[in-house]
PAZAPA-4460 file (N, C-alpha, C; in steps of 0.05 Angstrom, whole numbers, plus 32768, in hexadecimal, padded with zeros to 4 digits):
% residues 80
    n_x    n_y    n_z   ca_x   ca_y   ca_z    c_x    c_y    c_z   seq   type   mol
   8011   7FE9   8000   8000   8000   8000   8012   8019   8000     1      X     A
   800C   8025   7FF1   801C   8046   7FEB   800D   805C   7FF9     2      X     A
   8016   806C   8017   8011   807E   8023   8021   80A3   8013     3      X     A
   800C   80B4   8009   8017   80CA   800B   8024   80CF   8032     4      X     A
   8035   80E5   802D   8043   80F2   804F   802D   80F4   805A     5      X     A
   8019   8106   8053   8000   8110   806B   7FF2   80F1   8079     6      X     A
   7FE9   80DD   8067   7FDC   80C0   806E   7FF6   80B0   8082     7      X     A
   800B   80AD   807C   8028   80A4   808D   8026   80AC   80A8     8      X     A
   802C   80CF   809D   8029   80E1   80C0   8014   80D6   80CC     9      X     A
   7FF9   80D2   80C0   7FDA   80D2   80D9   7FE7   80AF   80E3    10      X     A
   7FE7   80A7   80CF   7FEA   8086   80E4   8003   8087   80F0    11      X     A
   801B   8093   80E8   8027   808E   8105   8025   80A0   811D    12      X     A
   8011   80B8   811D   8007   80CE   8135   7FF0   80B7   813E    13      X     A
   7FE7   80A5   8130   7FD5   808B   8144   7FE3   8080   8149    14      X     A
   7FF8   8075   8146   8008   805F   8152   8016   8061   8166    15      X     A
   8028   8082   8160   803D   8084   817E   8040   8099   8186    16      X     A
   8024   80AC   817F   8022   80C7   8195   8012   80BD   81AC    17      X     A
   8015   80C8   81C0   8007   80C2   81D5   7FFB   80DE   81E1    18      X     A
   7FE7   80D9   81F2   7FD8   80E9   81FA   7FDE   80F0   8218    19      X     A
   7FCE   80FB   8223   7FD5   810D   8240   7FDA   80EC   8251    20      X     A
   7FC7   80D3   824A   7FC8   80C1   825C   7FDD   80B1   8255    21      X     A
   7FED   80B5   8237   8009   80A3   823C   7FFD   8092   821D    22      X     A
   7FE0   8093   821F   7FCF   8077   8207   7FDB   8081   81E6    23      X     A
   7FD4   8072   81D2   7FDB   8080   81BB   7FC3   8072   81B5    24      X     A
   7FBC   807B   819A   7F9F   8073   818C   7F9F   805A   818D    25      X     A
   7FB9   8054   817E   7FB7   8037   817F   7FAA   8020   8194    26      X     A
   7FBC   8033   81A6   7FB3   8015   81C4   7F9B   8023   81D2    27      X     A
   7F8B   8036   81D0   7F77   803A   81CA   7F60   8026   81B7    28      X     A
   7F66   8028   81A4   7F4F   8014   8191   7F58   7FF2   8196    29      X     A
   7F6B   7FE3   81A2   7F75   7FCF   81A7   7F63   7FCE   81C4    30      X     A
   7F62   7FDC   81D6   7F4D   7FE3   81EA   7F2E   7FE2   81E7    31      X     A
   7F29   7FDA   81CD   7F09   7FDE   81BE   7EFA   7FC5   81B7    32      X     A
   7EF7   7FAD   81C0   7EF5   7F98   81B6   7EE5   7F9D   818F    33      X     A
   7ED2   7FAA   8199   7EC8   7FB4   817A   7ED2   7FBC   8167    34      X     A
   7EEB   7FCB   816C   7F00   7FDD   815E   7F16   7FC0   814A    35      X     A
   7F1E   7FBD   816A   7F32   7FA1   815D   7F25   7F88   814D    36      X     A
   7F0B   7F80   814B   7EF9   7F6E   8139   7EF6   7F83   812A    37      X     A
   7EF3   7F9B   811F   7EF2   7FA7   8107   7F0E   7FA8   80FB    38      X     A
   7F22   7FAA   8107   7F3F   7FAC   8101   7F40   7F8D   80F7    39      X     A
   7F3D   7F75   80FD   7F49   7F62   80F7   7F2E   7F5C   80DC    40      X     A
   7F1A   7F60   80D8   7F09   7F5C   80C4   7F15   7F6A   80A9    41      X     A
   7F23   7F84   80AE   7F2C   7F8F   8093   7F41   7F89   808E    42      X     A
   7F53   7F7E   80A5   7F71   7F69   80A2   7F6B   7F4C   808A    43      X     A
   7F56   7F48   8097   7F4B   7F2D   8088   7F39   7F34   8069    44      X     A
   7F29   7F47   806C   7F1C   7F47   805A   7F14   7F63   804C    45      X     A
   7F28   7F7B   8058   7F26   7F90   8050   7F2C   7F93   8034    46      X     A
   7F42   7F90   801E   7F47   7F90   800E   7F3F   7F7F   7FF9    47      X     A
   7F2F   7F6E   7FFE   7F1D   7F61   7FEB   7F02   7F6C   7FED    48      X     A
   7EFB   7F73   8005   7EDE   7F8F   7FFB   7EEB   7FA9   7FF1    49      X     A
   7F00   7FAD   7FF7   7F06   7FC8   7FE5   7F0E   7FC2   7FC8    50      X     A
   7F11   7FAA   7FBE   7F11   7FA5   7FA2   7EFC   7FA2   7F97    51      X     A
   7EE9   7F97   7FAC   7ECF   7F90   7F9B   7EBD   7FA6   7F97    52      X     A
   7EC4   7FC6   7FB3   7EB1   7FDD   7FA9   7EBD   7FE6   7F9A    53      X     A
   7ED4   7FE6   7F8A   7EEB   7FF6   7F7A   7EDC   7FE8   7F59    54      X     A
   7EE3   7FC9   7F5C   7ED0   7FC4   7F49   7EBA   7FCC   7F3D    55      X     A
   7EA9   7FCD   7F57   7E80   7FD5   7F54   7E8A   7FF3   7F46    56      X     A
   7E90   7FFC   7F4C   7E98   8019   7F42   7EA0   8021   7F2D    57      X     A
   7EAC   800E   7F28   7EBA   8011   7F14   7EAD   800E   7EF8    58      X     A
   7EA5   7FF7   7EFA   7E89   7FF1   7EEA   7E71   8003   7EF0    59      X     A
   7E68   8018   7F03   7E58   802C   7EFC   7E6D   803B   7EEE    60      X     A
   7E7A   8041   7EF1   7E86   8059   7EE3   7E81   8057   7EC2    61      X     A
   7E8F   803B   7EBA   7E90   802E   7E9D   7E73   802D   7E95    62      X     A
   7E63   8025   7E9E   7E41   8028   7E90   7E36   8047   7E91    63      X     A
   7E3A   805A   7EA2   7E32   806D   7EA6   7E49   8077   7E89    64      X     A
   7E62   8077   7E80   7E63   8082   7E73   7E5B   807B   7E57    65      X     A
   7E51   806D   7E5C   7E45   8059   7E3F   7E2A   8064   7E3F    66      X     A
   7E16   8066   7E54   7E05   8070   7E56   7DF2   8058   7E5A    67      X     A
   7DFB   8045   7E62   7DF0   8035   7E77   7DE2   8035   7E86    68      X     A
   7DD0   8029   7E8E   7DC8   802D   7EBA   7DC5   8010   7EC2    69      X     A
   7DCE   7FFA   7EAF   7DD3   7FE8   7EBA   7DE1   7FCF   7EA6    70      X     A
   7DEA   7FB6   7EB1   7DED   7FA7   7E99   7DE9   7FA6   7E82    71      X     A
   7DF1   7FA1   7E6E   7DD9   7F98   7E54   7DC7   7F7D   7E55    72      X     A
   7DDC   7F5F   7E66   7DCA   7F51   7E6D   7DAE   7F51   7E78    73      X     A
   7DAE   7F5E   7E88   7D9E   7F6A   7E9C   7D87   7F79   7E8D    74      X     A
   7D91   7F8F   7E7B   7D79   7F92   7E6B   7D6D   7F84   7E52    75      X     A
   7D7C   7F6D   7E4F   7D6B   7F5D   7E38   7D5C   7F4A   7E49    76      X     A
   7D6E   7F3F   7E65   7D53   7F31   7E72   7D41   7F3D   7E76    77      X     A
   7D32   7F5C   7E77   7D24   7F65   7E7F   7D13   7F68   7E6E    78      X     A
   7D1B   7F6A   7E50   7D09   7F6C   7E37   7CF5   7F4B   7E3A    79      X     A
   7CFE   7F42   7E3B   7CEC   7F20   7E34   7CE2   7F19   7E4C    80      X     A
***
């Protein structure tokens, strides 16, 4: 994964700034049982839903510039 400087700087100001109590974001959200099952869900399966909405998208984009609003399959099953 390729970070511009500003995206680099914010995750490591979560990782190893700390706050008045000593905590950093990090061990903050590791503190979250909800936080850390969302962290390990996009470890596991984050980047295969971000291919698949990158996809979906992608393909609106391509019909919309065609002038599409949906398949062509889709609209010949709809004719019969």
């Amino acid at each position: 994964m390729e970070l511009d400087n500003e995206d680099r700087n914010e995750v490591l100001t979560f990782l190893l700034d700390r706050d008045a109590s000593g905590q950093t974001g990090f061990i903050k959200l590791m503190n979250n049982p909800r936080k850390v099952f969302e962290m390990a869900w996009f470890a596991l399966k984050g980047e295969e839903a971000h291919n698949a909405l990158t996809s979906y998208w992608d393909n609106k984009v391509k019909m919309a510039e065609r002038g599409q609003s949906q398949p062509r399959s889709q609209r010949i099953l709809k004719r019969h």
